[in-house]
N, CA, C and O of each residue as an XYZ file, in Angstrom:
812
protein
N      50.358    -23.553     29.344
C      49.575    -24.635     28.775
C      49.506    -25.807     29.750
O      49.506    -26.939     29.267
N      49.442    -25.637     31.202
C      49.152    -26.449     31.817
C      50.871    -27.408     32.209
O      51.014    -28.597     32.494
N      51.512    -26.744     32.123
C      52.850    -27.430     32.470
C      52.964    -26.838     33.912
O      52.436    -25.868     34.457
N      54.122    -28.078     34.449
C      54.281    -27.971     35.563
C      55.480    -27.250     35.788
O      56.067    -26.784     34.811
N      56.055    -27.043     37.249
C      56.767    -26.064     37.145
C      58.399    -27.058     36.758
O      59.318    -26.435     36.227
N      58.532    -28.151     36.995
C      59.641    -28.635     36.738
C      59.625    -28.805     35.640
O      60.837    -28.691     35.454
N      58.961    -29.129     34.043
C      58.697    -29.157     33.015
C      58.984    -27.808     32.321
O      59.800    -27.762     31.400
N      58.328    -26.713     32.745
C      58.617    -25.124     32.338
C      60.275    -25.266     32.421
O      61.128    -25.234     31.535
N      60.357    -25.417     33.695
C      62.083    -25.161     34.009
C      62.909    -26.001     32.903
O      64.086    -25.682     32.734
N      62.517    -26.758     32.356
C      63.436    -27.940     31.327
C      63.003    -27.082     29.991
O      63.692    -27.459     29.043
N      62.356    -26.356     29.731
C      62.475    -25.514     28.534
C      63.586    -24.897     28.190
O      64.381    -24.547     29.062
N      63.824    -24.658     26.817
C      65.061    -23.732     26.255
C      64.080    -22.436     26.212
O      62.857    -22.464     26.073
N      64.831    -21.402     26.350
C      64.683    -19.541     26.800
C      63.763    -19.470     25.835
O      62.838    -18.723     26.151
N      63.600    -20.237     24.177
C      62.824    -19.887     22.789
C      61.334    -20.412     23.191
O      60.210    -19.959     22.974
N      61.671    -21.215     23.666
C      60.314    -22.413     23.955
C      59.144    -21.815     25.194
O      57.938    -21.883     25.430
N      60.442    -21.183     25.792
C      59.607    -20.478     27.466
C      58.842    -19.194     26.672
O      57.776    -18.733     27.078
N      59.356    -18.828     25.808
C      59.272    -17.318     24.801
C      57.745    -17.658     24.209
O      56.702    -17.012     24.310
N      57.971    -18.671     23.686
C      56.676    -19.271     22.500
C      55.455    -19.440     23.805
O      54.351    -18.897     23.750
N      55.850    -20.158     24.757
C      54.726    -20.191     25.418
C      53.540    -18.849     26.149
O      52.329    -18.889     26.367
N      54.784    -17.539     26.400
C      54.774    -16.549     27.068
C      53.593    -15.605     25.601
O      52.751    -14.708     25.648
N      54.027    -16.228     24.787
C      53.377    -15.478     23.628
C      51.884    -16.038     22.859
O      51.037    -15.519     22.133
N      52.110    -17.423     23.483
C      51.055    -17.851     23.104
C      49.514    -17.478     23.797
O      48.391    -17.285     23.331
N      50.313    -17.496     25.626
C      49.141    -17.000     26.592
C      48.918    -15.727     26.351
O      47.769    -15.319     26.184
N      49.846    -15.025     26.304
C      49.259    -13.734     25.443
C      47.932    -13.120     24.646
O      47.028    -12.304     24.825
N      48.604    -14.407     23.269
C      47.596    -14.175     22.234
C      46.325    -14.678     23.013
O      45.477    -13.813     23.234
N      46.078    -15.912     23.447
C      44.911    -16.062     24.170
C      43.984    -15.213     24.936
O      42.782    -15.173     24.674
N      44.625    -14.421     26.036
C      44.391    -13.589     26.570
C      43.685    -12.240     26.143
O      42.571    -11.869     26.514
N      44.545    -11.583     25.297
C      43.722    -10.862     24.418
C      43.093    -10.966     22.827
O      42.991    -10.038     22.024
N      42.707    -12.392     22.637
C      41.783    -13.050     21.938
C      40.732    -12.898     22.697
O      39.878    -12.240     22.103
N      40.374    -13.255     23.879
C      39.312    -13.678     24.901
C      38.736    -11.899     25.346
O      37.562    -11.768     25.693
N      39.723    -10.565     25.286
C      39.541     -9.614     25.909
C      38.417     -9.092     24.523
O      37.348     -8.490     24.625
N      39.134     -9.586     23.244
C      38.718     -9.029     22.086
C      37.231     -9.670     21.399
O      36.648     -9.113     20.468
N      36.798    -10.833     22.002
C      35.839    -11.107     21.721
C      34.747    -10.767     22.759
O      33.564    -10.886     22.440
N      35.163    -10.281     24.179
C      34.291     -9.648     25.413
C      33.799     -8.679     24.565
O      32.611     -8.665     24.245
N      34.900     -7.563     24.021
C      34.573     -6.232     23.115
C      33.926     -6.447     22.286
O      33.362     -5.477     21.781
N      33.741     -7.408     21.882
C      33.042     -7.300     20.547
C      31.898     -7.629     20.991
O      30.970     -6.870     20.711
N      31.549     -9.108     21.988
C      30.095     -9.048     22.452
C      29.594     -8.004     22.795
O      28.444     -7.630     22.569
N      30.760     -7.240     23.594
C      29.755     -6.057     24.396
C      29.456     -4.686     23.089
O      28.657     -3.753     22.999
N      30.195     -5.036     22.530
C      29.649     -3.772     21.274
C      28.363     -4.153     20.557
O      27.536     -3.252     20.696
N      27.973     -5.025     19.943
C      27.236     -5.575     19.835
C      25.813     -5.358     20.986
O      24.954     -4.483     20.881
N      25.878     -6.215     21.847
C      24.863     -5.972     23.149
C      24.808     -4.098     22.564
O      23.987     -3.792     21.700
N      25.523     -3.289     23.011
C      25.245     -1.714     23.315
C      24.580     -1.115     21.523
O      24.018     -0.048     21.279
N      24.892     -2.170     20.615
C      24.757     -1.276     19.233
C      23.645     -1.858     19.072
O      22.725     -1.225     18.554
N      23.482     -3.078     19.440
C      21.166     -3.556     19.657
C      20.568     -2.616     20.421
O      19.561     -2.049     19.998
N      20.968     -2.393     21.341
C      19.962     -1.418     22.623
C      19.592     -0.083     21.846
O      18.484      0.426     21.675
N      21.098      0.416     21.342
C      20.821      1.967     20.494
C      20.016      1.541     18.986
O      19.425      2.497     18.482
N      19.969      0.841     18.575
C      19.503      0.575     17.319
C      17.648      0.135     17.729
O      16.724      0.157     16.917
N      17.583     -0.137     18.825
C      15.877     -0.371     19.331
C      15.743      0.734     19.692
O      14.752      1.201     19.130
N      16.549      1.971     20.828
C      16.271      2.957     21.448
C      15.659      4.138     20.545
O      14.758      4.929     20.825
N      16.681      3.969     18.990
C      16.597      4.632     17.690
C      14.930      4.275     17.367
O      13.988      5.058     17.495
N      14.884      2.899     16.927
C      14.073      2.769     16.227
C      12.732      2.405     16.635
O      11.720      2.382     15.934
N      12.846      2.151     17.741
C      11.835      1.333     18.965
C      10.859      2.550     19.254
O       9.640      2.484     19.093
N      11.527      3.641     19.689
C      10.665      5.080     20.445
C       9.575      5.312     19.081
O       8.374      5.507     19.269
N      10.234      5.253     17.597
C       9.494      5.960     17.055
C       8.516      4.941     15.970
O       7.805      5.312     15.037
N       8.750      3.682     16.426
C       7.436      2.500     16.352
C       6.727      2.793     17.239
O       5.540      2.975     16.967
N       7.074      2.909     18.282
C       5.814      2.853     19.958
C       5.618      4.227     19.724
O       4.431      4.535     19.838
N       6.384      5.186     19.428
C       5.060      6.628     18.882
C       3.826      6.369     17.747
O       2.859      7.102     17.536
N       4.047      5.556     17.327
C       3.740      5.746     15.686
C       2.164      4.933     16.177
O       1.027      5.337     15.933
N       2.584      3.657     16.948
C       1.680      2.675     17.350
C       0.884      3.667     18.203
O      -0.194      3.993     17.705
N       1.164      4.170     19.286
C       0.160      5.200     20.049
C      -0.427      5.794     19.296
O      -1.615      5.616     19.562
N      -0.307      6.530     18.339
C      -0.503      7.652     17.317
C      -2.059      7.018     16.710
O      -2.998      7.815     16.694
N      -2.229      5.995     16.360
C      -2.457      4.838     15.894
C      -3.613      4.564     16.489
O      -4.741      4.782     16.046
N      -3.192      3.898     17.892
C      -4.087      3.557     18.729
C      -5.031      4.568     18.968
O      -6.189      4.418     18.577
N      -4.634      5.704     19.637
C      -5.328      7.048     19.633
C      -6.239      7.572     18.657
O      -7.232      8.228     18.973
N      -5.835      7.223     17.163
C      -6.965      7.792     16.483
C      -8.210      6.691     16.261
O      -9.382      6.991     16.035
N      -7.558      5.095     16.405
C      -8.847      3.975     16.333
C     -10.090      4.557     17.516
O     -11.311      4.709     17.488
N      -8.978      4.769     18.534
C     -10.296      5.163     19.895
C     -11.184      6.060     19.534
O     -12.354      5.680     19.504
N     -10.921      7.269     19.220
C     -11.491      8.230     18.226
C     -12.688      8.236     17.563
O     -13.750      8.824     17.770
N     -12.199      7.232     16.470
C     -13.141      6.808     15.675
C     -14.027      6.193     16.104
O     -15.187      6.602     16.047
N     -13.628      4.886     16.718
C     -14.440      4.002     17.807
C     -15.844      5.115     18.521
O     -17.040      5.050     18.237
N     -15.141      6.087     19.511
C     -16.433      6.644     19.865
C     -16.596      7.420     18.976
O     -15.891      8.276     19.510
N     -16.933      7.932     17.996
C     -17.627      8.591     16.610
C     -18.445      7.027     15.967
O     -19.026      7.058     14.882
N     -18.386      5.952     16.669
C     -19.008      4.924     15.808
C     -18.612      4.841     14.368
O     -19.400      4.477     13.495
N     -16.974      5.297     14.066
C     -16.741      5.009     12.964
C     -15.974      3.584     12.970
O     -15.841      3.048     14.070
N     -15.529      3.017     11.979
C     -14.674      1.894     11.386
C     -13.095      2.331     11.380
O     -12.967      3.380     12.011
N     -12.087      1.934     10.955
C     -10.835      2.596     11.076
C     -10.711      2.972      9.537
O      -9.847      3.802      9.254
N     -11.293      2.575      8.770
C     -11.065      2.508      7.515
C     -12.481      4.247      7.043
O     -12.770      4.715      5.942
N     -12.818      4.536      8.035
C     -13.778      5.840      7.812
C     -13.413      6.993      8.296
O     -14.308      7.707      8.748
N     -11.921      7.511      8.331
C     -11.189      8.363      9.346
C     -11.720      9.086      8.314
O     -12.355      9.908      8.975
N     -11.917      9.370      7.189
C     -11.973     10.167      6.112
C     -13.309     10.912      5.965
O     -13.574     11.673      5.034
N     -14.120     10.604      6.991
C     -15.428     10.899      7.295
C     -15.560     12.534      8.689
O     -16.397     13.434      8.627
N     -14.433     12.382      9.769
C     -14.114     13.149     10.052
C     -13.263     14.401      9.295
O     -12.940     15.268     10.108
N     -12.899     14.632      8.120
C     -11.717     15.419      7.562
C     -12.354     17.053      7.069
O     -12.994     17.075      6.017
N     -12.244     17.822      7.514
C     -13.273     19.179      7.003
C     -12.158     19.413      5.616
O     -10.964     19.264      5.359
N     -13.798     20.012      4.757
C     -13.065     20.166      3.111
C     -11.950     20.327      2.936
O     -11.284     19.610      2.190
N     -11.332     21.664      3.823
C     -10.410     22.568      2.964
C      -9.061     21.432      3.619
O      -7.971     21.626      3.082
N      -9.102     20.284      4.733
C      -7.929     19.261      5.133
C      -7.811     18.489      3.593
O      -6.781     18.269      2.955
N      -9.211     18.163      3.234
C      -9.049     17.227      2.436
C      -8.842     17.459      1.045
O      -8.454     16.610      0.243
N      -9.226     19.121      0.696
C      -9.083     19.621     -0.665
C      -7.308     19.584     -0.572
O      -6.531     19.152     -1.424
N      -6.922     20.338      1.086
C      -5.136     20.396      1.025
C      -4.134     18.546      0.300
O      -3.225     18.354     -0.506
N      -4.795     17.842      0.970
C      -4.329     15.836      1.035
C      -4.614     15.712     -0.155
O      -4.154     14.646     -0.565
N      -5.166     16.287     -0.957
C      -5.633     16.170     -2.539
C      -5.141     16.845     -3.067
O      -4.953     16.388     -4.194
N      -4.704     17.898     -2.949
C      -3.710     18.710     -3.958
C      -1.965     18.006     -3.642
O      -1.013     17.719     -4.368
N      -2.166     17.966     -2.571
C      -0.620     17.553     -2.050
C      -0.163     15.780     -2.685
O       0.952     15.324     -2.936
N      -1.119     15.324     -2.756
C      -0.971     13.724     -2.999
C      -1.339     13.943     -5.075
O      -0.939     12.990     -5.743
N      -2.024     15.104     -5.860
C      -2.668     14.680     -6.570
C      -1.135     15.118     -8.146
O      -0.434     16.076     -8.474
N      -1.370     13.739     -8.584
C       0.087     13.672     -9.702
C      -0.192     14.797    -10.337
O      -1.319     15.247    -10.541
N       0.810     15.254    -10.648
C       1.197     16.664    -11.407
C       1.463     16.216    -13.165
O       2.127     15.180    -13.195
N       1.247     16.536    -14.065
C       1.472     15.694    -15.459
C       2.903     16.160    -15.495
O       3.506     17.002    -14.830
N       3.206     15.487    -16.317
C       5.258     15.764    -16.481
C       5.445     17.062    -17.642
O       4.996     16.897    -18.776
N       5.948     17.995    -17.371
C       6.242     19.312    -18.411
C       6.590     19.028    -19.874
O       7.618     18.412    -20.153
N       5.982     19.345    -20.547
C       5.926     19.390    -22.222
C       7.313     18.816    -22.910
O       8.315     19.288    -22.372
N       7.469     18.270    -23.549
C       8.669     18.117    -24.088
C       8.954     17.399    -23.526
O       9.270     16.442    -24.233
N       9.093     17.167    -22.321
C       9.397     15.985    -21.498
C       9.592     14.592    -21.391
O      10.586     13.866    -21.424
N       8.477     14.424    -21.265
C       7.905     12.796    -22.063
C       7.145     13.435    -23.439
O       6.233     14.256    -23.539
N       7.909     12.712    -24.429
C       6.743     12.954    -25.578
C       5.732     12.613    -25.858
O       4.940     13.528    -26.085
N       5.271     11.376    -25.977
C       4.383     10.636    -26.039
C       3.623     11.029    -24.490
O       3.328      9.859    -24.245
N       3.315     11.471    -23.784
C       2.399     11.599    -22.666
C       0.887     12.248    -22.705
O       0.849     13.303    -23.338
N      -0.200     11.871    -22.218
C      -1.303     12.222    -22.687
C      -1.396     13.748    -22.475
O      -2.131     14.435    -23.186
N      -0.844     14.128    -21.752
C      -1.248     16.119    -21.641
C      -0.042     16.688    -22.611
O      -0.183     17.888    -22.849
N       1.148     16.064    -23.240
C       1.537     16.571    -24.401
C       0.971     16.266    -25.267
O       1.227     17.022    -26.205
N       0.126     15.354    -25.577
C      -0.433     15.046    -26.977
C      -1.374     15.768    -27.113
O      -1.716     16.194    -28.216
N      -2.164     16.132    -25.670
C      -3.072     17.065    -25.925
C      -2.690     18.346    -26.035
O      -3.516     19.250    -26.163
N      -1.458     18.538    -25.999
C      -0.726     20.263    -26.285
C      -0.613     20.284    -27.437
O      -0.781     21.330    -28.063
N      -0.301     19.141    -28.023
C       0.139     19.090    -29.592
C      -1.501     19.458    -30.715
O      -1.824     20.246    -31.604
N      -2.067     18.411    -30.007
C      -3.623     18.738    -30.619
C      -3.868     20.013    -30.550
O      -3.848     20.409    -31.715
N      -4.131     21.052    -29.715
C      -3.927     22.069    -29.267
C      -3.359     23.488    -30.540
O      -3.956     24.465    -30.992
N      -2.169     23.025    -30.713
C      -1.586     23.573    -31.533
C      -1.707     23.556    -32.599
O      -1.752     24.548    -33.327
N      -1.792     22.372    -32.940
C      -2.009     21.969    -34.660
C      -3.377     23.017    -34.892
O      -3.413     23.977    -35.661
N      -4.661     22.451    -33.842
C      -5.873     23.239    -34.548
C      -5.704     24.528    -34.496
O      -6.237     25.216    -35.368
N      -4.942     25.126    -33.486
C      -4.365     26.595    -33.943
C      -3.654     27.070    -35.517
O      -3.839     28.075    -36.203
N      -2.975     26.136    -35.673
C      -2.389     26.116    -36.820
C      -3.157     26.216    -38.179
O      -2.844     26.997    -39.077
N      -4.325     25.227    -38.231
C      -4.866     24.797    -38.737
C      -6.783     24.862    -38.312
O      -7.348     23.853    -37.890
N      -7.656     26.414    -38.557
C      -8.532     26.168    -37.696
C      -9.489     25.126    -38.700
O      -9.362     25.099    -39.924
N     -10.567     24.193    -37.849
C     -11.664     23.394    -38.646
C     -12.944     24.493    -38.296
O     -13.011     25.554    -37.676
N     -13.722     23.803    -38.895
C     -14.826     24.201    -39.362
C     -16.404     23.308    -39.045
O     -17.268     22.907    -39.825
N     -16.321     23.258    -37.997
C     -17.353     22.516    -37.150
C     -18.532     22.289    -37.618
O     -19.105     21.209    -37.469
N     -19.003     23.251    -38.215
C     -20.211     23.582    -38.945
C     -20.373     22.532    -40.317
O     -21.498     22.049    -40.444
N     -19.446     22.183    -41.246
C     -18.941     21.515    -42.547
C     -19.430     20.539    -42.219
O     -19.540     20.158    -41.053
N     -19.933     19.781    -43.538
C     -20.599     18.055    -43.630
C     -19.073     17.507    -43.374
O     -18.036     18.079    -43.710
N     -19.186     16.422    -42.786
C     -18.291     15.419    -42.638
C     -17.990     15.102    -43.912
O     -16.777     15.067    -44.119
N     -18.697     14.852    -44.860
C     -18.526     13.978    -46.061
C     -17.950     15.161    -47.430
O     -17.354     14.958    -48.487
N     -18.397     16.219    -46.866
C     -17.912     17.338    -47.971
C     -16.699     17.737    -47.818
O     -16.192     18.094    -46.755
N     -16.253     17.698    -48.741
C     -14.482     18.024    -49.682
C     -14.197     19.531    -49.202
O     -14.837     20.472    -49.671
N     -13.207     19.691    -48.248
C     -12.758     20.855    -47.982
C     -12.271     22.290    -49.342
O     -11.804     22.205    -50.477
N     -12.552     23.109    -48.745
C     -12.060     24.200    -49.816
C     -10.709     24.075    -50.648
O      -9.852     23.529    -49.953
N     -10.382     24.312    -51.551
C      -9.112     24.158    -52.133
C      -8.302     24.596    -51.250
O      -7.579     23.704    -50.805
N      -8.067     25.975    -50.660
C      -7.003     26.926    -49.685
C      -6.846     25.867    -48.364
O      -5.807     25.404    -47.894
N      -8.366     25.633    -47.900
C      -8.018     24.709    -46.669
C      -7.706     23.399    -47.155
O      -7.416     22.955    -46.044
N      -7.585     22.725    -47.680
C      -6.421     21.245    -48.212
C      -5.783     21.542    -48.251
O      -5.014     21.088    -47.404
N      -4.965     23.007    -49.493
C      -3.966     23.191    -48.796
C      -2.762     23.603    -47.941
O      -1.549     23.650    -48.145
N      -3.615     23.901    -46.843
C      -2.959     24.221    -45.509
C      -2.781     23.376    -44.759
O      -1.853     23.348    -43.950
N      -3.891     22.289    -44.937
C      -3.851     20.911    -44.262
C      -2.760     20.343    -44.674
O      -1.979     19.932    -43.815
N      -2.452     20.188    -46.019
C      -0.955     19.776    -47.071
C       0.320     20.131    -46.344
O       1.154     19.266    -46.078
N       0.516     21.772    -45.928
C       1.603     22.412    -45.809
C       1.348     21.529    -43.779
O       2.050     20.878    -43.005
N       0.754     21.767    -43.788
C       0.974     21.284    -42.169
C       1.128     19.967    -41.824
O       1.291     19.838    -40.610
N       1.137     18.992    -42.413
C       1.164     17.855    -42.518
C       2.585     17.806    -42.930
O       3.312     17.256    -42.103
N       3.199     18.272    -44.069
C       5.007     18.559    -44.323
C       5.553     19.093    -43.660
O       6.736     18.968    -43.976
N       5.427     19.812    -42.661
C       5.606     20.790    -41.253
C       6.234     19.881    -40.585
O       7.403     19.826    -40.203
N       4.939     18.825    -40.424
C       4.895     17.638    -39.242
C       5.714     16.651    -39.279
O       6.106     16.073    -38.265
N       6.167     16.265    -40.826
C       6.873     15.683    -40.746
C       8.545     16.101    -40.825
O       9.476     15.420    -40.395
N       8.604     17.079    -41.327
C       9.943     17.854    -41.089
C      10.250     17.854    -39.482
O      11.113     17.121    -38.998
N       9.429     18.780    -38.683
C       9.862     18.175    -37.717
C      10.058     17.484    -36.970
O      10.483     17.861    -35.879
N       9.750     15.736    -37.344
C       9.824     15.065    -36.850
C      10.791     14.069    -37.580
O      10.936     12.913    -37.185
N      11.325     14.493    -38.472
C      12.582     14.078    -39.339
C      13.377     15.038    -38.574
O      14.506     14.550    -38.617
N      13.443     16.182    -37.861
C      14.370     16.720    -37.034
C      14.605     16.764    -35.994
O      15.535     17.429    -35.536
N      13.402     15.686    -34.976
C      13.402     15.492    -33.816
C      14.508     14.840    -33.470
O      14.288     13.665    -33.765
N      15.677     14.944    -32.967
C      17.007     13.983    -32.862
C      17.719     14.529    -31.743
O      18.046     15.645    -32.146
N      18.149     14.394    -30.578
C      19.053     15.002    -29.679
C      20.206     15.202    -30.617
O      20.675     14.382    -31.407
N      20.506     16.196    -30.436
C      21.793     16.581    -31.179
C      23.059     16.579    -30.255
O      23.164     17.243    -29.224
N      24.072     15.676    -30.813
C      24.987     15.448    -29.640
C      26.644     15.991    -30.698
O      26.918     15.846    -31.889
N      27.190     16.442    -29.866
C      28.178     17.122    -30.519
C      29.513     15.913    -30.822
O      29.748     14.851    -30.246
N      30.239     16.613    -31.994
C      31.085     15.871    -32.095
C      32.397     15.098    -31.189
O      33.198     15.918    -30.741
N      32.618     14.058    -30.963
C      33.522     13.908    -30.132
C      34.575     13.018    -30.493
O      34.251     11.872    -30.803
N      36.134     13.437    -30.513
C      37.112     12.737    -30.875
C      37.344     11.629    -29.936
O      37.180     11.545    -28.719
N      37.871     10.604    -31.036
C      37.839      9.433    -30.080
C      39.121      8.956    -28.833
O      39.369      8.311    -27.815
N      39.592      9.799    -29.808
C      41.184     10.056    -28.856
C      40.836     10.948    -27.505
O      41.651     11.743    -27.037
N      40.012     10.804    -27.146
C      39.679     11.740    -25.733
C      39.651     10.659    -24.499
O      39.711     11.002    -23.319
N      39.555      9.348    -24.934
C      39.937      8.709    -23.886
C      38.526      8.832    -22.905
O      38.486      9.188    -21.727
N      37.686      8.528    -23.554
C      36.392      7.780    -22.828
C      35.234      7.332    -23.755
O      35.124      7.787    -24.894
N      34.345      6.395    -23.215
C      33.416      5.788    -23.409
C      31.910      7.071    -24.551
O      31.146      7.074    -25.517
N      32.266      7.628    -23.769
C      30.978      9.093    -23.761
C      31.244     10.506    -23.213
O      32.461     10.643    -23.087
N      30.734     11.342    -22.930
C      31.017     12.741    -22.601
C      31.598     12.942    -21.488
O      32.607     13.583    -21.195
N      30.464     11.996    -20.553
C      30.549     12.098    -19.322
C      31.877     11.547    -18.450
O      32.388     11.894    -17.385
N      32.205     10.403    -19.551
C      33.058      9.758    -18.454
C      34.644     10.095    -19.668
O      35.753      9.561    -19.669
N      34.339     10.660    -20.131
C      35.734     11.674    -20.611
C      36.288     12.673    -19.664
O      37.460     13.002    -19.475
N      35.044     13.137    -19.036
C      35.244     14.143    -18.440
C      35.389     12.980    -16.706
O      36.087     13.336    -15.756
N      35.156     12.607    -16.709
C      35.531     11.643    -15.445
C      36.608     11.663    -15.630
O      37.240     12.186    -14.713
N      37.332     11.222    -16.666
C      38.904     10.465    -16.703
C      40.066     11.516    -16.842
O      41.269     11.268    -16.775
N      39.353     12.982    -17.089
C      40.022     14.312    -17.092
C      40.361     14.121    -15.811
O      41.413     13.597    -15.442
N      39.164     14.692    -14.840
C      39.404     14.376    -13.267
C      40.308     13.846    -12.696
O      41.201     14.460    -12.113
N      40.214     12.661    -12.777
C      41.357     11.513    -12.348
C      42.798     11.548    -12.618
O      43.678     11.382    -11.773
N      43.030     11.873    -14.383
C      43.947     12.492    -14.431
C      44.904     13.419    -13.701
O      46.069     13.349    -13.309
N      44.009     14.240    -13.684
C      44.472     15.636    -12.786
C      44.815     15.162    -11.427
O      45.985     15.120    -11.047
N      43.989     14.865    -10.818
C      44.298     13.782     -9.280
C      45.520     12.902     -9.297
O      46.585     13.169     -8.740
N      45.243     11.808    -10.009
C      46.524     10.838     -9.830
C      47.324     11.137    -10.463
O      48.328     11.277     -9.765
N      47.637     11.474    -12.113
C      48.434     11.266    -13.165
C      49.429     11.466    -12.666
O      50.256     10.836    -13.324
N      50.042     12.110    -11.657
C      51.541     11.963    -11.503
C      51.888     10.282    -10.682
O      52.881      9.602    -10.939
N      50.916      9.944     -9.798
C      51.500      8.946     -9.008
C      51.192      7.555    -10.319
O      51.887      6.539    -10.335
N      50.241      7.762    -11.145
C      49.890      6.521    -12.040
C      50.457      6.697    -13.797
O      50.007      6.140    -14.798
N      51.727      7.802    -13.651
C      52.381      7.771    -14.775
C      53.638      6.418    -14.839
O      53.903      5.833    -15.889
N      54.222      6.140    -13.655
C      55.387      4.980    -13.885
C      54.232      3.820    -14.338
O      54.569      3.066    -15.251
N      53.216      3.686    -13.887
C      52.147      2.295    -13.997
C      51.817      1.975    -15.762
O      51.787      1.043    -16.566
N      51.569      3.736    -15.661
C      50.944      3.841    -17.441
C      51.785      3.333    -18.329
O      51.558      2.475    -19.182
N      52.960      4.012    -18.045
C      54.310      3.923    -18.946
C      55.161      2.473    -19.142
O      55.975      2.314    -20.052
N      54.805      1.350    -18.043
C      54.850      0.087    -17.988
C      54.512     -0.704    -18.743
O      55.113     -1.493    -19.472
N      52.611     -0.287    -18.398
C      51.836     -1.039    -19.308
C      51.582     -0.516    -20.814
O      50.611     -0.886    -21.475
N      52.378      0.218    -21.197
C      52.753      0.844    -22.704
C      53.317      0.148    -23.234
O      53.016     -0.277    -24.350
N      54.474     -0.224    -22.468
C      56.067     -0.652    -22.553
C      55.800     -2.575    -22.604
O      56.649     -3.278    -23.154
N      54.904     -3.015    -22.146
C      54.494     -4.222    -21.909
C      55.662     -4.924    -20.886
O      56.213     -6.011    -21.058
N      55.869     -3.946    -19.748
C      56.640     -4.416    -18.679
C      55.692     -3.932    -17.478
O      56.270     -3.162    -16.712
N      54.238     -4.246    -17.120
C      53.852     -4.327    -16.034
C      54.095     -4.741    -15.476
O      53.948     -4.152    -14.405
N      54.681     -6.033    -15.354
C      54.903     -6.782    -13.741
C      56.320     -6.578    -13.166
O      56.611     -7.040    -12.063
């Protein structure tokens, strides 16, 4: 610390010790923050080298098809003008939403139209019939019985979830079965802990 040498020499052996330890720590304080700049510096370069190549591909990629277009006298926004059918029938099947499978979502417009579907199976109409004229006795009531159908099963629409004791030591199914797991894993090293906090001698 900048002492002289007759000053060092007037130290006690503890004091010469403290100093010897202090330049130390300095020393490799100063080595440890070089490392760290320089990790840093090398983890930017790889993190541009990573990510940099495949911006400046992407941008060429880019550039290349504006030119393209450019001499076709198109706009960039008219690439879609070059595309032969069967590219663009493929970008249309591949991009085009799929409806979600029956049962699935209930309420969704291609189940409701499954449901419609069914019912008039169930139930055929009669296209031909005045709007205003009173259905046959037999067809009311079938319309009757299908309508109590409808609502039965929908007085039975309910996820059915099985019984579960509460003494199982979780929240829900799932995390019963989580805490099985864990069990099995720790329970020997987190039985003195358990048995503590039973005992109301955790600490």
């Amino acid at each position: 610390e900048g002492l002289s040498g007759e000053a060092y020499e007037n130290l006690s052996a503890r004091e010469k010790k403290l100093l010897e330890l202090r330049a130390r720590l300095r020393t490799t304080r100063k080595l440890n923050q070089g490392a760290v700049l320089k990790e840093a510096e090398s983890g930017g370069k790889q993190k541009e080298s990573r990510g940099g190549a495949s911006k400046r591909a992407f941008e060429e990629r880019k550039a290349k098809k504006a030119k393209q277009l450019a001499a076709q006298g198109l706009g960039p926004g008219q690439s879609y003008l070059l595309q032969s059918a069967e590219s663009a029938e493929q970008s249309y099947q591949k991009n085009k939403k799929k409806p979600a499978p029956f049962g699935w979502e209930v309420y969704n417009q291609k189940s409701l139209y499954n449901a419609y579907k069914k019912s008039e199976l169930r139930v055929p109409a009669n296209s031909k019939a005045d709007g205003i004229e009173a259905g046959s006795e037999a067809a009311v009531n079938r319309m009757v019985q299908d309508l109590e159908e409808q609502r039965e099963r929908r007085a039975n629409f309910k996820r059915r979830r099985k019984f579960r004791d509460e003494t199982d030591g979780g929240i829900n199914d799932q995390n019963a079965s989580f805490n099985k797991k864990i069990e099995r894993a720790y329970g020997k090293q987190t039985k003195e802990i358990k048995d503590a906090l039973e005992r109301g001698t955790a600490l």
